[in-house]
N, C-alpha and C positions, 0 to 999 in steps of 0.2 A: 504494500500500500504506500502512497507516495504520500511525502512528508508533510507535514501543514508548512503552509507555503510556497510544496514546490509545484510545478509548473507541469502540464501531462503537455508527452513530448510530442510532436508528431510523425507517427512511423514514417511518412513520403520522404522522399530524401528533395524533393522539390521544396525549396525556397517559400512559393505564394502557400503553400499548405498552412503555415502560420497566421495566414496574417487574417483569416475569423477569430480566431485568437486573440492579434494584439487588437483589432476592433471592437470585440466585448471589453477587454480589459481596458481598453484605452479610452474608447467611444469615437475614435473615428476611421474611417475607413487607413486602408494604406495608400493609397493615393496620397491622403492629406501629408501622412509622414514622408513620402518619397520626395512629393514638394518642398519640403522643410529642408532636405537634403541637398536641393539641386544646389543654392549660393557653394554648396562644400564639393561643389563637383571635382576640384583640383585639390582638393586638400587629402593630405591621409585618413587611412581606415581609421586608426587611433584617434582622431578629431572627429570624425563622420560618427563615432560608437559615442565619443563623451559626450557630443547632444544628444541622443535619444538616450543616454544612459544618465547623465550629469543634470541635464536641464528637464528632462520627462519623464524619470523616473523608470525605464525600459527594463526590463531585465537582459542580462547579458544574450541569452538566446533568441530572445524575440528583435532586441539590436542587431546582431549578426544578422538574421535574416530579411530587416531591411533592408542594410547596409549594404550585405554581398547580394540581392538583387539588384539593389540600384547600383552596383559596382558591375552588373552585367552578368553575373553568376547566378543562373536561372537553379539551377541544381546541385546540392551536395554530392553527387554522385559522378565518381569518376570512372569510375569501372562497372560494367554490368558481365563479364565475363571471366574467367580465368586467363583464357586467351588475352582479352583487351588489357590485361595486370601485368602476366610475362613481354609483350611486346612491349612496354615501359621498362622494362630489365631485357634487353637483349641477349647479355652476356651470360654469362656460368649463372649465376641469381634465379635467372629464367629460365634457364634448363637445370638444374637442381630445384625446383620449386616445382616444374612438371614432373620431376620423377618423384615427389614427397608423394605427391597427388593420387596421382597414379598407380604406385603402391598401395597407400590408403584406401582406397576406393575397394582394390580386389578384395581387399579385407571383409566388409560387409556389402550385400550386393544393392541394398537401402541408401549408401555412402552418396552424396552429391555433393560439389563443388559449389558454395553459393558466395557472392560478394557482400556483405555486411562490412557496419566502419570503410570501406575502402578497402578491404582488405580479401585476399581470397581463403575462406573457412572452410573445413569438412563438416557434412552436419550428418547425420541417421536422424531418421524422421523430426523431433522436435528441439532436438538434444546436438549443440554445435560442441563437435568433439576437439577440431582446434585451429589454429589460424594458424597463414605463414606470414612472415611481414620481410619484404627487400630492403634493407637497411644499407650505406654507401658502399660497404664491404662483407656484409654478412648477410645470414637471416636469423631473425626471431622467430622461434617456435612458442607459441603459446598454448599450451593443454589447458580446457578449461575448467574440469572439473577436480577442484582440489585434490582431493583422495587419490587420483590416479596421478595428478602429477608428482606426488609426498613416493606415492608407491615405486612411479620410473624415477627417482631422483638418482638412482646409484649406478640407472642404466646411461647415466648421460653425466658420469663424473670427470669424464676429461671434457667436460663442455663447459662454460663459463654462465651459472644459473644465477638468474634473477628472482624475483618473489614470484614473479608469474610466467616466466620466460626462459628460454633455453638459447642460449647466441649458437648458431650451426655457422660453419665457415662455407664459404659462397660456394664450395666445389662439394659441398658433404658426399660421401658415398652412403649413400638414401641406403639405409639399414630397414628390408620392408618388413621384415618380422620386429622389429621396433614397433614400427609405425603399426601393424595390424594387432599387436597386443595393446595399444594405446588405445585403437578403436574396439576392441573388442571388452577390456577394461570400463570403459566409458558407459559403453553401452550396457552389460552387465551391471555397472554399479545404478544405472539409470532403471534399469528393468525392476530392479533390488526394491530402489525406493518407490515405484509404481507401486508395488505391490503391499508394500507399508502403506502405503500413503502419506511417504515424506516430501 
């Protein structure tokens, strides 16, 4: 349940999705705000955010979403495919990120590649098992469900661990019996708590 006071987000990765939002909360359409924007047409983001943030009281996310529409940026969304992700990584990054996948995949035949955050994730039906992310020299693996990543932590002791993160070096030799007991872990401990009902 969201917080008192926070904000419900909206799932579209489009921009205008907000702004029934800041018009209840605000009372006027976005047009009105976008106007108020245009004298700042040359000015930076960080100027263009402290008025609707400074002088109208915006919240930081309903700001952004002015902001980077009238900045031209119709959509949060940069990627809608795995493909569209690796051809931004050309080199080793993009082909070691296709073999993580790949792997993965044969693991459970449910396994689909989806873009969430920006980012390309493995998901089995509701349950996102984990993210790769192209970093300038590496990748970061992210497992998402704690229990399995505490469980592989000893599997990935010459790798450089973060609290949520795994640094892979840009050439990894994609280890897939890794990656399918990750998936299969996942999904198991998922199944686990169905059936509790945790």
């Amino acid at each position: 349940m969201p917080s008192k006071g926070s904000e419900k987000k909206s799932r579209s990765p489009e921009r205008s999705s907000f702004f029934p939002a800041i018009e209840k909360k605000h009372g006027k359409p976005a047009s009105h705000w976008l106007k108020l924007l245009a004298p700042l047409r040359e000015r930076s983001y960080v100027d263009q955010m402290a008025l609707l943030q400074g002088r109208y009281g915006f919240s930081r996310t309903h700001a952004n979403a002015l902001v980077m529409y009238f900045r031209g940026s119709k959509s949060s969304r940069r990627f809608s495919t795995l493909a569209e992700y690796v051809a931004k990584h050309p080199d080793e990054r993009g082909a070691t990120m296709t073999k993580i996948f790949s792997a993965a995949r044969k693991a459970n035949r449910d396994a689909i590649v989806v873009i969430a955050w920006n980012q390309p994730m493995l998901k089995v039906g509701d349950t996102y098992v984990f993210g790769v992310s192209a970093m300038k020299t590496y990748l970061l693996l992210g497992i998402f469900n704690d229990d399995v990543r505490k469980q592989m932590a000893t599997r990935f002791k010459d790798y450089e661990q973060n609290k949520k993160t795994v640094r892979l070096p840009a050439d990894w030799k994609v280890d897939a019996k890794l990656l399918e007991e990750i998936v299969v872990r996942t999904v198991g401990t998922t199944r686990r708590r169905t059936r509790r009902g945790t």
